[in-house]
C-alpha positions, 0 to 999 in steps of 0.5 A: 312189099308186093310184087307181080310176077310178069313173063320175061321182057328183055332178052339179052342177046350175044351180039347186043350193043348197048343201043340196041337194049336201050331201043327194046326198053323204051318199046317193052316200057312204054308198051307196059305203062304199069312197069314201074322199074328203074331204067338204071336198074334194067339196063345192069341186070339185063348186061349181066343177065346173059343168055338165059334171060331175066324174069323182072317183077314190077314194083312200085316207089315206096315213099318214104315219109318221115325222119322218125320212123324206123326200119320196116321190119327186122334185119333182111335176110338174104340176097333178095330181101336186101334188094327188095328192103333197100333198092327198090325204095323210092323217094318222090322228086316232086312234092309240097316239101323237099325230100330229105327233111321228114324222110326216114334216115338213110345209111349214107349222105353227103353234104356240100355247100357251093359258091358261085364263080366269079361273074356268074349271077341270077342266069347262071344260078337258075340254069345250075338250079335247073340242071341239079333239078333234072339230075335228082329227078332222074336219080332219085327215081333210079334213072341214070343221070342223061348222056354223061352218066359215070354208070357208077349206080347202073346195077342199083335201084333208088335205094331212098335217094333224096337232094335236098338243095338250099340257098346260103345267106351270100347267095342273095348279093351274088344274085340281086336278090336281097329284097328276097333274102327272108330275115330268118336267114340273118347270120346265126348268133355267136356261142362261147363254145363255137371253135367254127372253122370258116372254110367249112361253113356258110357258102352260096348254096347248099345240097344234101345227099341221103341214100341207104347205098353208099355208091347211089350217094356217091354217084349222085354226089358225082353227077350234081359236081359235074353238072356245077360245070364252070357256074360253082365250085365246091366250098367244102364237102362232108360225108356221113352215115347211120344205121343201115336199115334192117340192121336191127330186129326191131325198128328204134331210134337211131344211135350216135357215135357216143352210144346214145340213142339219139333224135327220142325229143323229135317233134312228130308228124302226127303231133298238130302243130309239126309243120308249123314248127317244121315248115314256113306257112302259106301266110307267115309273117313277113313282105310279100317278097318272102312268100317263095319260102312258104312251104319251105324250111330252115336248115342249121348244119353244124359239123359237132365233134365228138371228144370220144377218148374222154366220153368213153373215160366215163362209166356208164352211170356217168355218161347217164347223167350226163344226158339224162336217160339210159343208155340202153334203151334211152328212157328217162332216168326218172323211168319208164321207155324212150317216149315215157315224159320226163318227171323233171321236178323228181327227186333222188334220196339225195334231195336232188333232181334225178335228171341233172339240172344241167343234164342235156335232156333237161336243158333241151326239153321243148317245154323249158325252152318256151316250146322251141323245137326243132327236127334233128336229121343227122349223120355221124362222121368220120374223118381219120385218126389225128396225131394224137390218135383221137378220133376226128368223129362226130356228129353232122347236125342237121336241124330242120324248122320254120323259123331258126330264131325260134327252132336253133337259137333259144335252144342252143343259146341255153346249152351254150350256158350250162350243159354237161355234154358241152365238155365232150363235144367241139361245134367245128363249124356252121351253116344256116340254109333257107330250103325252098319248097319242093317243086311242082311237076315242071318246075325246078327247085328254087324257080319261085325264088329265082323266076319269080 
């Protein structure tokens, strides 16, 4: 990332208030318009700066853009490279879609789901939808979050925030607006292995947090609860996690707590058809009344648990076939590196297919489910040790299409019947949330729906 070297802008003076900085950093900003540091950022460093001064270089948001891109670079070296790699790195409010859905996986999230209080209606919902928009636009460019900032994130950059922000199938009675409930969001159908606890899933709206610092997640978690006021209260919460970038000498697909590579079978934004299948079209099926979702997405969210003890039971050729790629690299067992095809119809010595029949690469292959696919975006969890002393770990999945009956279901439906994996993981609990497009300049997230 370049940077151009500027002389000092602000000079931290012994009897400085706090206002009196502010008032030399609207007049150092707005008389340097090309200045695109954080607000939040300045503010801090100028407070531990002291008397000697702060030379700042200016740099601009780099915009993040895909869920399957790795790393820029190898592992930051240094006080400096780390702030350069991470802070400083800028995700876009505004937008044809939402953040959060094609960015490249960040280290920390956080996902909520909220209902509405009793009483508070379609009012009530636009004014949070409002006040949760002007919030992340603010976070997410590495502001601070207006009057009652906690000053959690003050020293920090952006460091890829992104809120995401979805509406529940509930959302549209307590609001009046089941004309405009789109039919992809009917309830998911049942699996034979779900053991869903309730109070962890649905709810009347939902928001996801990403962030590559855990006190930027954090601080936004915070500011989006506090601005709920009296209009929502929180339903259930989940906090998750990932590789920090830069922690591997060369950029790669994510691993999940099992050790497996994990996310290789991604449809990609290079691929023709990726935002048919990722994103609702300007002119998809469907009245009229469902038209505020186009540009839209589906996001299933399902908190997985990982029976870890028993994984780590099997040998490693074991696990293998249990997926059917290598656990090293996460190439085909038929061969080859990650992205090489699968050779499903190979056969062993042993006259049987080398990829198990119910390996779990086999059975969610998008070519033996008529095409379906979806965007895997997950994070892993963990919630303590339980009294038996396993694990309460796993996976949060997150999987983002156009249609969930024709992403989700048809998939899921098939692993439900006949997958290896099924017997070391648990599905704990569900939600289904229709993600509005993103805002344009003005607008808050949702306003189509809601003012429409």
């Amino acid at each position: 990332m370049a940077h151009r070297r500027h002389r000092p802008l602000l000079r931290h003076r012994p009897d400085d208030r706090p206002e009196d900085r502010e008032d030399r950093l609207n007049s150092v900003t707005e008389s340097n318009p090309d200045i695109e540091i954080s607000r939040r950022r300045l503010l801090g460093t100028v407070g531990a700066a002291g008397a000697a001064g702060l030379a700042l270089g200016a740099t601009g948001g780099a915009m993040a853009h895909s869920a399957l891109a790795g790393p820029a670079g190898g592992a930051a070296t240094g006080a400096a490279g780390s702030l350069a790699s991470l802070g400083s790195t800028q995700v876009a409010f505004h937008g044809d879609h939402q953040s959060g859905i094609t960015t490249p996986l960040q280290a920390k999230g956080h996902l909520l789901a909220f209902d509405l209080a009793p009483g508070a209606g379609r009012p009530e919902a636009a004014a949070l939808l409002r006040r949760w928009s002007d919030t992340a636009r603010l976070l997410m460019a590495g502001e601070v979050a207006g009057s009652a900032d906690s000053g959690i994130a003050l020293d920090a950059g952006p460091s890829s925030l992104t809120v995401t922000f979805g509406f529940g199938h509930s959302f549209f009675e307590r609001t009046g607006l089941t004309a405009r409930r789109p039919t992809a969001l009917d309830p998911l159908p049942a699996f034979s292995a779900d053991r869903l606890d309730e109070r962890r899933g649905n709810g009347d709206l939902w928001v996801q947090i990403g962030a590559n610092d855990g006190l930027v997640a954090f601080h936004a978690l915070r500011a989006l609860q506090k601005d709920a006021g009296t209009a929502a209260r929180v339903r259930w919460q989940m906090n998750g996690f990932n590789r920090s970038p830069g922690a591997t000498g060369t950029p790669m697909t994510a691993r999940n707590l099992m050790g497996q590579v994990d996310g290789t079978g991604n449809p990609k934004p290079a691929e023709p058809d990726f935002d048919r299948r990722i994103f609702v079209p300007d002119a998809g099926p469907g009245p009229a009344e469902h038209a505020w979702m186009a540009g839209g997405s589906y996001a299933v969210v399902r908190r997985i648990r990982m029976l870890l003890d028993d994984w780590d039971r099997q040998t490693t050729a074991q696990q293998e076939q249990v997926i059917g790629r290598t656990k090293a690299t996460g190439a085909p067992l038929t061969g080859g590196g990650e992205t090489t095809e699968m050779a499903l119809d190979k056969l062993g010595p042993d006259g049987k297919p080398v990829i198990a029949s119910n390996a779990h690469a086999r059975i969610s292959a998008p070519e033996q489910n008529g095409g379906a696919a979806m965007l895997r975006r997950p994070f892993s969890f963990h919630d303590g040790i339980d009294a038996d002393g396993a694990p309460d770990a796993g996976l949060l999945f997150i999987c983002w299409q156009a249609d969930p009956l024709r992403g989700f279901v048809p998939v899921q439906r098939k692993l439900d019947r006949g997958d290896a994996l099924s017997a070391f993981i648990r599905h704990e609990s569900s939600g289904l949330y229709a993600v509005p497009p993103g805002p344009r300049a003005g607008e808050y997230v949702g306003q189509r729906l809601l003012e429409g």
